[in-house]
C-alpha positions in Angstrom: -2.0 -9.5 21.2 -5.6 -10.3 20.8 -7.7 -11.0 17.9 -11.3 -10.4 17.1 -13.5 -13.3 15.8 -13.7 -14.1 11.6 -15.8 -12.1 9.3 -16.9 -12.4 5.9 -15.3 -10.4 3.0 -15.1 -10.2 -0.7 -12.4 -8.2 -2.7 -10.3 -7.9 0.6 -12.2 -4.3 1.3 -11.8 -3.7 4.5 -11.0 -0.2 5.7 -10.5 1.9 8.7 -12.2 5.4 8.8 -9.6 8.4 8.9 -10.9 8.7 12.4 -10.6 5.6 13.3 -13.8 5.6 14.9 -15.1 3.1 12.4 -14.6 0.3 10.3 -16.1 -0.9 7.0 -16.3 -3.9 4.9 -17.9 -5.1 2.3 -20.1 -9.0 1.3 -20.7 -8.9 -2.3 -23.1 -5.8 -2.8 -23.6 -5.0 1.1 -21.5 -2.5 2.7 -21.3 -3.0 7.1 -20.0 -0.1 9.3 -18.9 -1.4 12.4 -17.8 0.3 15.4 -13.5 0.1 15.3 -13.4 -0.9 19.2 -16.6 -3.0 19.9 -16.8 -4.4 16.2 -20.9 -3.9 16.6 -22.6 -3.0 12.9 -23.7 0.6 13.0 -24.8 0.8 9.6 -25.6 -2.0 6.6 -26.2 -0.5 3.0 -27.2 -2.3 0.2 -25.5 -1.7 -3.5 -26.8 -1.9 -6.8 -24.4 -4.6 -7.7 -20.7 -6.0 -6.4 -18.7 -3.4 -5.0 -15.4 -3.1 -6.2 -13.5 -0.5 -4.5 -14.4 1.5 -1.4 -13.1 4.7 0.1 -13.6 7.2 3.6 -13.9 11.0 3.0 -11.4 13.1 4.6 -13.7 13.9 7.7 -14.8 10.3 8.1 -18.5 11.2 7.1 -19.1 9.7 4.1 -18.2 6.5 2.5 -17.5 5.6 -1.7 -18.8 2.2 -2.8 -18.0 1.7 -7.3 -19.2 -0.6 -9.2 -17.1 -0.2 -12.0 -18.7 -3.0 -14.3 -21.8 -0.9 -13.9 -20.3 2.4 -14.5 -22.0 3.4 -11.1 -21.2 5.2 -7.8 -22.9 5.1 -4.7 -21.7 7.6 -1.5 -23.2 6.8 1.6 -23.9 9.0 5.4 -23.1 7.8 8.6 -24.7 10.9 10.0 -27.8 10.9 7.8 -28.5 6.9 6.9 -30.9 7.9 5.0 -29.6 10.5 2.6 -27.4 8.5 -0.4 -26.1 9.7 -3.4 -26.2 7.6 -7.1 -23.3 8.8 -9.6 -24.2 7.0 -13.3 -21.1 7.8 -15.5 -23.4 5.6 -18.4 -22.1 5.1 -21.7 -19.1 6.6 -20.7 -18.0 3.8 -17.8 -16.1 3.5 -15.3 -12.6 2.7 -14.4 -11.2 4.6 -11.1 -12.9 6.4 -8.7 -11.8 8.8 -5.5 -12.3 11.2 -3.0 -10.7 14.9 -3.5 -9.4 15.7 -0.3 -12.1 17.9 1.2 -14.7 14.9 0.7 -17.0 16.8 -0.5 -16.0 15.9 -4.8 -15.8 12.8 -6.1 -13.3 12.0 -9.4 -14.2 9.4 -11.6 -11.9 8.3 -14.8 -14.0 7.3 -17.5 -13.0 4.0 -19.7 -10.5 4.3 -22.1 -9.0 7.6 -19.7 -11.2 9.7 -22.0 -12.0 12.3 -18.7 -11.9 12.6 -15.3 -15.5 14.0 -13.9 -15.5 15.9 -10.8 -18.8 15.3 -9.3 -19.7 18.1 -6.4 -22.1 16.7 -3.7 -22.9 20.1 -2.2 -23.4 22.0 -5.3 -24.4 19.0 -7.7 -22.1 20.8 -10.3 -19.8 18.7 -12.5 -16.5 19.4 -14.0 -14.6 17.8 -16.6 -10.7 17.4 -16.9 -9.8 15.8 -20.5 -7.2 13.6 -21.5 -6.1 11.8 -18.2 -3.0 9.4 -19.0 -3.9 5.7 -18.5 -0.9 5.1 -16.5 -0.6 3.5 -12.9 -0.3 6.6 -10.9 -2.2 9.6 -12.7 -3.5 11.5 -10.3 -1.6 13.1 -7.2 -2.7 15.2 -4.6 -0.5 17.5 -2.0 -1.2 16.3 1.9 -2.4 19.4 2.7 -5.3 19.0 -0.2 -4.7 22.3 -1.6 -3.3 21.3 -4.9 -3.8 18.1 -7.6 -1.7 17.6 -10.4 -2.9 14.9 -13.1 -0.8 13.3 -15.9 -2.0 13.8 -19.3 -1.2 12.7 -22.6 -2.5 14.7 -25.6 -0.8 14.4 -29.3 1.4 11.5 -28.5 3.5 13.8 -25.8 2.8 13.6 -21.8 2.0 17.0 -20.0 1.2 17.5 -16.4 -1.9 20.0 -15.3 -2.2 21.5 -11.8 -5.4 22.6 -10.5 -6.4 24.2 -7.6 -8.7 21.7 -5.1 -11.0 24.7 -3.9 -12.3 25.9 -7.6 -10.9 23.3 -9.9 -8.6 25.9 -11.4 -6.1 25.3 -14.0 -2.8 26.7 -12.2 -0.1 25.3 -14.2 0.0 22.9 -17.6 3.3 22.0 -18.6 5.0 19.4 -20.9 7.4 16.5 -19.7 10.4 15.0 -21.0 9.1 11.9 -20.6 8.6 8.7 -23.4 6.0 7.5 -21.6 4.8 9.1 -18.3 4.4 6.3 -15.9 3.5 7.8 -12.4 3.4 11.0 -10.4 3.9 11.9 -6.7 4.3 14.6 -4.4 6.9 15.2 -1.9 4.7 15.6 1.7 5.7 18.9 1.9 3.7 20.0 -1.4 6.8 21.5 -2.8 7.8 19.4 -5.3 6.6 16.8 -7.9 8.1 13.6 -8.8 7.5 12.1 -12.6 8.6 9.3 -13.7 8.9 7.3 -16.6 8.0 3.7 -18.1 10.2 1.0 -17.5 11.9 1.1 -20.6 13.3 4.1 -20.0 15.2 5.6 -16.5 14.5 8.4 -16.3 12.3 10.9 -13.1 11.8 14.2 -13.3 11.7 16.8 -10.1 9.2 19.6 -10.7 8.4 22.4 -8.5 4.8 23.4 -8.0 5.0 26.3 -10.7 6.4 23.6 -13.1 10.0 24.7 -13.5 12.1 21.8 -13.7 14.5 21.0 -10.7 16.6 18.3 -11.5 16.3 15.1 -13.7 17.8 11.8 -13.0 18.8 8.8 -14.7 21.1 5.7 -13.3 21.3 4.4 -16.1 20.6 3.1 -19.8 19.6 0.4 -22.2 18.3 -1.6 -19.4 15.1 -2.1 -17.1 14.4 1.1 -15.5 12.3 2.4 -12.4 10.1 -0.1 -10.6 9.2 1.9 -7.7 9.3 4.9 -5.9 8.9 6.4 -1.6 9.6 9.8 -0.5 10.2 9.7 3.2 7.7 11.6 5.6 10.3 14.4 6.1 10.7 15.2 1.7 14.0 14.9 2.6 14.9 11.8 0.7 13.6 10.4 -2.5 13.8 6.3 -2.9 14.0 4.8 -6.2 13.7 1.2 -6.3 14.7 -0.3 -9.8 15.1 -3.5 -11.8 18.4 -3.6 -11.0 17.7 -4.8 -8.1 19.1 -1.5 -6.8 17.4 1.5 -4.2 18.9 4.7 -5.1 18.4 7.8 -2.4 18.3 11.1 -4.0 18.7 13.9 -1.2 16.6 17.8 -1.5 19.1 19.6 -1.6 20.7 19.0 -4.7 18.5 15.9 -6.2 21.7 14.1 -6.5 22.3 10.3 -5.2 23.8 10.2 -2.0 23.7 6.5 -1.5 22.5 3.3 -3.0 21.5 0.0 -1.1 21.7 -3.5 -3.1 20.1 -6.6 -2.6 22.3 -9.6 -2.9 21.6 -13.0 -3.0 24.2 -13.4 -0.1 24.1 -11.5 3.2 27.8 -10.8 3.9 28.3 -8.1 6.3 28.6 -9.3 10.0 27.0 -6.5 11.5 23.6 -7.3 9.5 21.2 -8.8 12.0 19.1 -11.4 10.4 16.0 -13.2 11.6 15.1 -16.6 9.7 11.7 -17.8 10.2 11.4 -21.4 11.1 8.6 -23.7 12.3 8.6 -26.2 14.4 6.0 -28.8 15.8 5.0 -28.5 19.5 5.8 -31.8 21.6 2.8 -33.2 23.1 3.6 -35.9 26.2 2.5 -39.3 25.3 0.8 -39.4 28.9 -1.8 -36.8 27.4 -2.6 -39.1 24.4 -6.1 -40.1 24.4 -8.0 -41.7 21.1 -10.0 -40.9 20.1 -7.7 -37.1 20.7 -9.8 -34.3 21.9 -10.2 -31.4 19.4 -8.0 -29.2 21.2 -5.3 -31.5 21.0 -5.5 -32.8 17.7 -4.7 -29.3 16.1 -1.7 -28.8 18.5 -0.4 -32.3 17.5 -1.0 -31.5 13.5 -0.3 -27.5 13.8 3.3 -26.4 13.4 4.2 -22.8 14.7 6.7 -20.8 14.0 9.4 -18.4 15.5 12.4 -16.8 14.5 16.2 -17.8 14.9 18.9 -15.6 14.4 21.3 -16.6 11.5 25.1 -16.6 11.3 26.1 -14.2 8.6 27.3 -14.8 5.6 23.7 -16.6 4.8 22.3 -17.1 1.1 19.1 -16.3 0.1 15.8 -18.0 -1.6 17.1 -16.4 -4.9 14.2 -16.5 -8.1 15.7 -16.3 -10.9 13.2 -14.8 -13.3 12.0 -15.9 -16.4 14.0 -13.9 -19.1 11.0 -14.5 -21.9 8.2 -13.7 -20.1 6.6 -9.6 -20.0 6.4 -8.0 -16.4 9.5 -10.4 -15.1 9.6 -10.8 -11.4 12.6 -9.3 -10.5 14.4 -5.6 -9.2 12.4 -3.8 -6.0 8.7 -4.2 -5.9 7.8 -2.6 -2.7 9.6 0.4 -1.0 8.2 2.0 2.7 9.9 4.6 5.0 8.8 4.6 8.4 6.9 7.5 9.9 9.8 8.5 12.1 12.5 8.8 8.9 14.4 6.5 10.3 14.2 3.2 8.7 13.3 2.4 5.3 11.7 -1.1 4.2 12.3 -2.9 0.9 11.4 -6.4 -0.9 13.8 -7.7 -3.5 11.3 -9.5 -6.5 14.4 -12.1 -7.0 14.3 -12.5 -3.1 10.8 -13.2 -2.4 11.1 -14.3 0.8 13.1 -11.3 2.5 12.3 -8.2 3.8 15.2 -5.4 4.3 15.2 -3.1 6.7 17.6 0.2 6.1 19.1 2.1 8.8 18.7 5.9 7.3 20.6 7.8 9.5 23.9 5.5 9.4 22.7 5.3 5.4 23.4 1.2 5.6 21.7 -2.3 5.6 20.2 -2.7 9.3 18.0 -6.4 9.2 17.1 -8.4 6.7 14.0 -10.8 7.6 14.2 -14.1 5.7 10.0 -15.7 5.7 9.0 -19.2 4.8 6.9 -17.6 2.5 6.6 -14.9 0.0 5.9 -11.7 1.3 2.2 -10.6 0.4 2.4 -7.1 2.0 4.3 -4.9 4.7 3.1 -1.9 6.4 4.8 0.1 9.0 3.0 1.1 11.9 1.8 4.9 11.7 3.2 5.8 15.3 6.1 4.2 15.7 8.7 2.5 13.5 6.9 -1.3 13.9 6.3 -3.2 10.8 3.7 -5.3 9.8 4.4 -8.1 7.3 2.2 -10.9 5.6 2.9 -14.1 3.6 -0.3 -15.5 2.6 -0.9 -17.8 5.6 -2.3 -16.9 9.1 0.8 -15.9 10.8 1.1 -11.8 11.5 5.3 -10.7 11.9 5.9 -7.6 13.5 9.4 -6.3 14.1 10.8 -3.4 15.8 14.5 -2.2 16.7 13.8 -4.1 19.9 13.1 -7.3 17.9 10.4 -9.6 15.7 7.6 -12.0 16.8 5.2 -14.6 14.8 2.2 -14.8 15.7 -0.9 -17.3 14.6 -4.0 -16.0 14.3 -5.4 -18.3 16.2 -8.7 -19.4 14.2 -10.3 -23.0 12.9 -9.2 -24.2 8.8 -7.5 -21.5 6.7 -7.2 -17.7 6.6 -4.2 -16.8 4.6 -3.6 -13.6 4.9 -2.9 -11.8 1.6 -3.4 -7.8 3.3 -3.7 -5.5 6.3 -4.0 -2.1 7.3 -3.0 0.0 10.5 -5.6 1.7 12.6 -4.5 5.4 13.1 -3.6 4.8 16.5 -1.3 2.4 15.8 -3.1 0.1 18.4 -5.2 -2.2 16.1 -5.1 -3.4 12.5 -7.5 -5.3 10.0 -5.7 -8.2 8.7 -7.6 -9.6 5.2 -7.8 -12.6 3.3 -9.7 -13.1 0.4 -13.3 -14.5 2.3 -12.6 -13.2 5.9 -11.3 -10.6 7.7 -10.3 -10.4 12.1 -8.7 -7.4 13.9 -5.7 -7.6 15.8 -5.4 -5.8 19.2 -1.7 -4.5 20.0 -0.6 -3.4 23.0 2.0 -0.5 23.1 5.5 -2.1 22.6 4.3 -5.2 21.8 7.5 -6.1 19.9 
């Protein structure tokens, strides 16, 4: 495993291109383009003021820089450096911005979710869509791009509206038995919709794509409800992670539970591998001691690295318990993540902040369970092959595979905790981010 040198960041936006050809970041109000292999800077464009979010079109041509406290948009060409494009939403501001998925429209979501624009680069035309719902996931497209359905909420009820990508066409508008719509999604296969509702209330709804109603599901009542939600790569499984501290797998056939993993303080099952991180402080020979210590050897003798020991089950947890008075309580299954090939599915436990679970799919049960030093920040599974990524807010990288797991330091001078990442397409490289800095990380194949 190799890494690439440090370099500067704000607002951890660091992104691969869809290609994978190219990589760009962003200082403040200057956005660099840098080759993905040789890291050189192709392009450097400056911005009108701090960017805030930054996206790739589809073909990897064009790149989104907002500045939502401006209310602006900037697009910028890697074929034509030159050409650039200025959306001012004005008065109106700014509070999301994307791509559609041909690249060639961009959406923006006005403050207070009054519209969403749809801003046409080739035709310089401009559509509006009223009454977007302010909720955390409003607007969903299908994988192949054909189709977008958006949340709405118009006379105190929710509705969903599908429009055609090519034209912008109204297809289908339909109410939903929702309280209070909290996010949408589509299955990958673009055959079905998933709604779901606010926390308050358990309840998701299964739509097809002319808006019939295919199932509805609810665990249970009075309580804490959905938290989160991953449909595998296949559509063939629906995971619903909840404050229960429960995932619940719904399968497509009937949209009935066919199995439901828990997350217990206590690892009891035998057969449950688990890896527990532990550091330890490398032993330097006395012989070698030399004072004043060279600088090489004065970070081995203060650094500590760590490895992973496997733990006799039954083994308890770093259990949270959450603070009952407080809104948003940390607690029930924050992050949920199938891998590419179906086969495993990742979870984190909010009480269990340390932990990561890995579920074996096909045998439906609890495969590995990886207990950190720290809390995990962020896990991502590789997009090749089932290999996952995890960070903790220091500058280790963990990757585990059904072979096993490794920790590795990123091996730079004073601190780079690392609080994101992202996989390269190829599954060979990824961009590992902290708040001021970001490196690459080189793989090898079967590096784990």
């Amino acid at each position: 495993m190799n890494f690439s040198e440090l370099f500067k960041i704000s607002g951890l936006l660091g992104r691969f291109s869809p290609d994978g050809r190219c990589l760009a970041s962003c200082m403040q109000y200057r956005l660099a383009v840098r080759d993905a292999g040789s890291l050189q800077v192709l392009q450097l464009y400056t911005c009108l003021d701090q960017i805030q979010y930054i996206e790739w079109s589809s073909d990897s041509l064009f790149i989104l820089c907002a500045m939502y406290k401006r209310g602006i948009v900037q697009v910028w060409s890697l074929e034509q450096p030159d050409w650039h494009c200025k959306i001012d939403e004005g008065s109106a501001g700014l509070v999301a911005s994307c791509w559609s998925p041909d690249g060639r429209h961009i959406l923006n979501t006005t403050e207070f979710h009054l519209r969403i624009t749809v801003w046409s680069l080739c035709t310089k035309s401009v559509s509006y869509i009223k009454y977007p719902k302010a909720c955390q996931q409003g607007i969903a497209f299908t994988k192949d791009g054909r189709y977008m359905a958006v949340a709405e909420r118009r006379d105190c009820k929710d509705f969903i509206s599908i429009f055609v990508c090519s034209d912008w066409q109204l297809l289908r508008h339909f109410d939903t038995e929702t309280q209070d719509l909290f996010g949408i999604e589509w299955a990958p296969n673009g055959c079905v919709l998933a709604a779901w509702d606010t926390c308050l209330e358990y309840k998701i709804l299964l739509y097809s794509l002319d808006g019939r109603l295919l199932s509805a599901y609810r665990a249970y009542e009075w309580s804490l409800g959905i938290k989160s939600v991953a449909w595998s790569p296949s559509s063939q499984f629906l995971a619903i992670g909840s404050y229960d501290e429960k995932v619940r797998i719904l399968n497509h056939v009937t949209w009935k539970k066919i199995t439901e993993f828990e997350h217990p303080a206590t690892v009891v099952n035998t057969k449950t591998i688990v890896y527990k991180e532990v550091e330890k402080s490398p032993s330097v020979e006395t012989e070698r001691l030399s004072f004043p210590p060279t600088r090489a050897l004065a970070s081995s003798l203060f650094s500590t690295q760590s490895k992973y020991d496997i733990s006799e089950v039954p083994l308890s947890l770093h259990y949270v318990k959450p603070a009952a008075d407080r809104a948003n309580p940390k607690m029930g299954i924050g992050m949920l993540a199938f891998s590419l090939d179906n086969c495993f599915l990742a979870t984190k436990n909010d009480n269990i902040p340390n932990a990561v679970w890995i579920w074996d799919i096909q045998k439906l049960k609890l495969f590995v369970v990886l207990e950190q030093l720290c809390a995990i920040q962020c896990f991502q599974w590789d997009p090749r092959q089932p290999r996952l990524a995890i960070c903790t807010g220091n500058s280790n990288v963990y990757l585990w595979s059904p072979a096993g797991c490794v920790s590795v330091q990123v091996p730079v001078e004073g601190d780079f905790p690392i609080m994101s990442m992202s996989w390269h397409s190829s599954g060979d490289s990824m961009v590992l981010l902290s708040k001021d800095n970001f490196c690459v990380c080189y793989l090898e194949r079967e590096e784990v």
